[in-house]
C-alpha positions in Angstrom: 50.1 34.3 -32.1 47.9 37.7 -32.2 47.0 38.5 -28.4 45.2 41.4 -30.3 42.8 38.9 -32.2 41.2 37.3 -29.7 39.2 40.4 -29.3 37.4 40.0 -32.8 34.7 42.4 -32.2 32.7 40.1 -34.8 31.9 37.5 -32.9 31.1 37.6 -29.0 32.6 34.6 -26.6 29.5 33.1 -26.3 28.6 33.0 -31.0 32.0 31.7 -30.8 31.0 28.7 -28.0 27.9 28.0 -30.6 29.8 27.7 -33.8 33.4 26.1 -33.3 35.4 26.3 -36.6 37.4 23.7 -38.2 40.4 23.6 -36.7 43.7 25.9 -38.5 47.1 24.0 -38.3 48.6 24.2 -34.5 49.3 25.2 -32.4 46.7 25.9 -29.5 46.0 27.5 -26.2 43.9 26.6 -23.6 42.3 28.9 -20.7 40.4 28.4 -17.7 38.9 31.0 -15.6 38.6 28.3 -12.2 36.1 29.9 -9.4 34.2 28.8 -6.2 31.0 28.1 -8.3 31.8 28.2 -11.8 35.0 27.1 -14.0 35.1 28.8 -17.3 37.3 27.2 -20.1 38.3 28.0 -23.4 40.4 27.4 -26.7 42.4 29.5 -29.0 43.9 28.6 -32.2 46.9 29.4 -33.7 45.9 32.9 -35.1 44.8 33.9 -31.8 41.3 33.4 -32.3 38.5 32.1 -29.9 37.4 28.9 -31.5 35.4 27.3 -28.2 34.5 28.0 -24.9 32.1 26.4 -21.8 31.3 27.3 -18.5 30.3 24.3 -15.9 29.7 24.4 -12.3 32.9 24.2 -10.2 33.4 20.4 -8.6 34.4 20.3 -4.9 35.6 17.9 -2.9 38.7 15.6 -2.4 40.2 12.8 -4.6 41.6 15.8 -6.9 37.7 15.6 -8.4 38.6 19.7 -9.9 41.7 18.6 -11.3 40.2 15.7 -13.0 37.3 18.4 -14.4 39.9 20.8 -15.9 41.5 17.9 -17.4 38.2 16.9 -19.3 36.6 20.1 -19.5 40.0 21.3 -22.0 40.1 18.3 -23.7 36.5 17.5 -24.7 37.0 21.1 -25.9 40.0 20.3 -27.8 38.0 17.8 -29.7 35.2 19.8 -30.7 37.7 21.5 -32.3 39.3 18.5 -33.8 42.9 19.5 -32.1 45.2 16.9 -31.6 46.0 15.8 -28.1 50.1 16.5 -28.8 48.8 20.2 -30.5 48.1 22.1 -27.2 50.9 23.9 -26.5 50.0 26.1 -23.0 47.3 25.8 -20.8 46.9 28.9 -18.2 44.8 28.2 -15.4 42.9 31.6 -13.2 42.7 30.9 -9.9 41.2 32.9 -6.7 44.0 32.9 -4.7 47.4 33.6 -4.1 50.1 31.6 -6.3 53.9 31.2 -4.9 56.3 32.5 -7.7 58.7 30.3 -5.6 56.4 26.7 -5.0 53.7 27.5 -7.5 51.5 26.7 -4.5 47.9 28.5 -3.9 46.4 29.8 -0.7 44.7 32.6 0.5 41.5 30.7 -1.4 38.7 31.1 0.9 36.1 29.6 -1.2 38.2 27.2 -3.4 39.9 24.3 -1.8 43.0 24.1 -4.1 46.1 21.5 -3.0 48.3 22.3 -0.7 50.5 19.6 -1.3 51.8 20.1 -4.7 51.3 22.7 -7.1 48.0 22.8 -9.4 49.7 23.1 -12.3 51.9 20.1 -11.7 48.9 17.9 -11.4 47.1 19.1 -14.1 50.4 18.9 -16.1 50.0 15.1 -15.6 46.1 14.8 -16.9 47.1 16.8 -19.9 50.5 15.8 -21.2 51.1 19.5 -21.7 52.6 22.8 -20.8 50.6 24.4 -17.5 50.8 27.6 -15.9 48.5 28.9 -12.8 48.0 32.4 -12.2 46.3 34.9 -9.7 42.7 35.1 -11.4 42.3 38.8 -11.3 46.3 39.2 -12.6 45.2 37.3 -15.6 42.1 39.5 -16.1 44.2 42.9 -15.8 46.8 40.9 -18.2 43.8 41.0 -20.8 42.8 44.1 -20.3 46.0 46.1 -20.6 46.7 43.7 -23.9 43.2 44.2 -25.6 40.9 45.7 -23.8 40.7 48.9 -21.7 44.3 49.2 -21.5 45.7 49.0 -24.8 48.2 50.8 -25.6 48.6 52.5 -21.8 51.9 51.7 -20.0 49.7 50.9 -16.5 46.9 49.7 -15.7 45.2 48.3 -12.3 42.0 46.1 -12.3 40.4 45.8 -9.0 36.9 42.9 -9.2 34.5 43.6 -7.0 32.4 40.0 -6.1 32.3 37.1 -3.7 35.8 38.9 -2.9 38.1 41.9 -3.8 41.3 41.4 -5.6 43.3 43.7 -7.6 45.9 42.9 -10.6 48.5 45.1 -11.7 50.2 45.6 -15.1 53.0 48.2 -15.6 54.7 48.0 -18.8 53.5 45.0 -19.8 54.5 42.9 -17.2 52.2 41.4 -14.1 53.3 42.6 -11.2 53.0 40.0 -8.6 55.7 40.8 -5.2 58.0 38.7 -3.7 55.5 36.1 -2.5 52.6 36.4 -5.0 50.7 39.0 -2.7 50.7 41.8 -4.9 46.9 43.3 -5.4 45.6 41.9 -2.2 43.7 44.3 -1.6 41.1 43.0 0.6 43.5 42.6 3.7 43.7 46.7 3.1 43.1 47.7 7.3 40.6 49.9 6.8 37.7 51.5 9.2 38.0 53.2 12.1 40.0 50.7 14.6 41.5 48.4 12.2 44.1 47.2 15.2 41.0 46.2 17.0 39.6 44.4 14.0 42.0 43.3 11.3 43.2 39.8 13.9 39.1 39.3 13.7 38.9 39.5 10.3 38.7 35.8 7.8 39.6 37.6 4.6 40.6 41.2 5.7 38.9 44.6 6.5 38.6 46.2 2.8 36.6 43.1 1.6 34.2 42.4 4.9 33.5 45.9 3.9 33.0 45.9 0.1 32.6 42.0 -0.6 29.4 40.2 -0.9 29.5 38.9 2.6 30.0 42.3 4.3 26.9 43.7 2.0 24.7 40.8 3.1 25.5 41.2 6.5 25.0 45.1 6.4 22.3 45.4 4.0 20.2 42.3 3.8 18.0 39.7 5.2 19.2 36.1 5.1 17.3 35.2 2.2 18.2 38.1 -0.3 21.4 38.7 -2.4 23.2 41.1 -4.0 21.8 40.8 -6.8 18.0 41.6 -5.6 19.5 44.5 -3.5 20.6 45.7 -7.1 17.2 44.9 -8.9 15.5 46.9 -6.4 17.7 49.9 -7.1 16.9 50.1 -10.8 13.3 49.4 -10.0 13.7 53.1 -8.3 13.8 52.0 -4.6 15.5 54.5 -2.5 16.7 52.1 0.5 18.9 50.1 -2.3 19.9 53.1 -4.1 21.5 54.6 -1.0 23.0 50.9 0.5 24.9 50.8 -3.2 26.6 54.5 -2.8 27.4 53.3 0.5 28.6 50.2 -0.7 30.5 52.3 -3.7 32.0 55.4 -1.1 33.5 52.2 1.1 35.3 51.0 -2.2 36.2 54.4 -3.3 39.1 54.7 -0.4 41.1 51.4 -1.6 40.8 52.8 -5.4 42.0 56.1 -4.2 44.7 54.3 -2.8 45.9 52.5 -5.5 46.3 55.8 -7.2 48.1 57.3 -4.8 50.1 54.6 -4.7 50.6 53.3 -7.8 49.5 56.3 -10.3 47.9 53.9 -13.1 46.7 55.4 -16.3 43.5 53.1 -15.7 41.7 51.1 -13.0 39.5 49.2 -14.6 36.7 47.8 -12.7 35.0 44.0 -13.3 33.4 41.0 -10.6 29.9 40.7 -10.3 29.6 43.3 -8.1 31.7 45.9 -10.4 29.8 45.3 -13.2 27.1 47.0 -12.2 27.1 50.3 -14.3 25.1 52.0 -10.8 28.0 50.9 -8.7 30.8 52.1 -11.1 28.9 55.6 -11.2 28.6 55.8 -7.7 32.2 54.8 -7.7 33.8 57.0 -9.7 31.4 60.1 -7.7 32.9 58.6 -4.9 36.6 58.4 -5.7 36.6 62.4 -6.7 36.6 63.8 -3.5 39.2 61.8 -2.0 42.0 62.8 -4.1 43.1 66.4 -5.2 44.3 65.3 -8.9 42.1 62.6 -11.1 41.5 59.3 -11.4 40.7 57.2 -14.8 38.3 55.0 -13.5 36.2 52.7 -16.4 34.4 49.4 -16.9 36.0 46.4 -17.7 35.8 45.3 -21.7 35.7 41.7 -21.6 33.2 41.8 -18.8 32.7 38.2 -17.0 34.9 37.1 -19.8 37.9 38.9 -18.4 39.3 36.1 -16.5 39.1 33.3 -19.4 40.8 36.4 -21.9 43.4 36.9 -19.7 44.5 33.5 -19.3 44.0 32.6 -23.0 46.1 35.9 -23.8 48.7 35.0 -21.5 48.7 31.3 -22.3 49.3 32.8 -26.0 52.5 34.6 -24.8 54.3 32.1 -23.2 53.1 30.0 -26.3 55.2 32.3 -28.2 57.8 32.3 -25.9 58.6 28.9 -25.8 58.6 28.7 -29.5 61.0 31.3 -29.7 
């Protein structure tokens, strides 16, 4: 299967989701990008090409009500397409959290309540009659960018999303690089400020993110009833006061990105989230990052955008495809 392909420049995710081809001969992928508020899924046929994708809001609750949802979402998908239930032959499943290379278990998902009782992929594995895999969300969307998008043909590459929360994936070589419990690219728990003894054991989802996530800007820079995303229309509507909260915002995330380079030396940290998309943030960013380091820093927008996530996990759900086949 062509990881490469699924980046037709010729058709955009969302042309694709409108016009689903007739099915090619097997066999197919599935991906789903699964967040607090929204679960993005799609399907890849056996050239590597998006054939169908959807976005629905994110089910909560018990009685395994997301797990059922995945299970539908992928195959109401598949038979849009007109693939056979026996033809799917990987599913990889983005989640916000941390997965166990050793359980497959999830945690560290403050605003997805994902089993802790068996492994996700298990149970979807049951719905679906079919291969599943679950992956770090943000690991999956570096995965896609270092295949096809900003990355291509770099040997490192670090993509740090800037939203609800902060997490950072890390590709070198072509692999993920996950640590010995899954807690690679964590980077929110980064003890920053100025007493982070004091403060880390206070902190819900650690010091870098109350500082750069969208709780920490609400609390800092707005009133109860305004978001982030008003604080950003303001600033391109030329208001000072939001322009100036943003470089704050941007300087704050400029000391974990300086880190990961001094650390880890990638040959591009690619920036996504809702928050990182914002091309005033990532210019403020990059300002930001210069002075902090004496050498520089490769610093650009993600590719795939708020696609990144569903790429990633259609790309990777394309490689161990081909690995099983193999």
């Amino acid at each position: 299967m062509s990881l490469e392909s699924l980046t037709d420049n010729s058709h955009s995710a969302a042309d694709v989701a409108t016009q689903p081809t007739k099915a090619a001969r097997g066999p197919f992928v599935a991906g789903v990008d699964l967040g607090g508020t929204k679960l993005l899924a799609g399907i890849a046929d056996s050239t590597g090409r998006l054939m169908v994708r959807r976005s629905e809001p994110t089910l909560h609750g018990g009685n395994g009500r997301v797990i059922q949802q995945i299970a539908t979402l992928v195959c109401q998908l598949m038979s849009e397409c007109g693939v056979a239930d026996d033809a799917l032959s990987q599913l990889v499943i983005g989640v916000p959290g941390v997965v166990s290379p050793q359980t497959g278990l999830a945690s560290l998902s403050p605003n997805l309540a994902l089993p802790q009782d068996q492994p996700l992929a298990t149970l979807v594995r049951a719905e679906l009659n079919a291969p599943v895999a679950v992956e770090n969300d943000v690991n999956l969307s570096a995965f896609g960018e270092a295949k096809a998008g900003v990355g291509k043909d770099l040997e490192s590459l670090a993509f740090v999303s800037f939203g609800t929360g902060v997490g950072m994936g890390l590709v070198i070589d072509g692999k993920l690089i996950r640590g010995a419990e899954g807690r690679a690219g964590e980077i929110g728990y980064v003890p920053v400020g100025a007493e982070p003894h004091r403060d880390a054991p206070h902190s819900e989802n650690g010091l870098y993110e109350d500082a750069v996530g969208t709780a920490g800007i609400k609390r800092r820079f707005l009133k109860p009833d305004e978001t982030v995303a008003d604080l950003f229309a303001r600033a391109e509507a030329g208001d000072a006061p939001s322009q100036a909260a943003i470089a704050a915002i941007a300087a704050d995330a400029a000391t974990g990105i300086a880190s990961i380079h001094a650390l880890v030396d990638p040959a591009v940290t690619v920036i996504g989230g809702g928050i990182g998309s914002h091309p005033r943030f990532i210019s403020y960013l990059i300002k930001s990052v210069g002075p902090l380091l004496p050498f520089p820093c490769r610093i650009e927008p993600s590719l795939f955008g708020a696609e990144a996530g569903l790429m990633g996990a259609l790309m990777f759900a394309a490689k161990l495809s081909n690995e099983n086949q193999n």
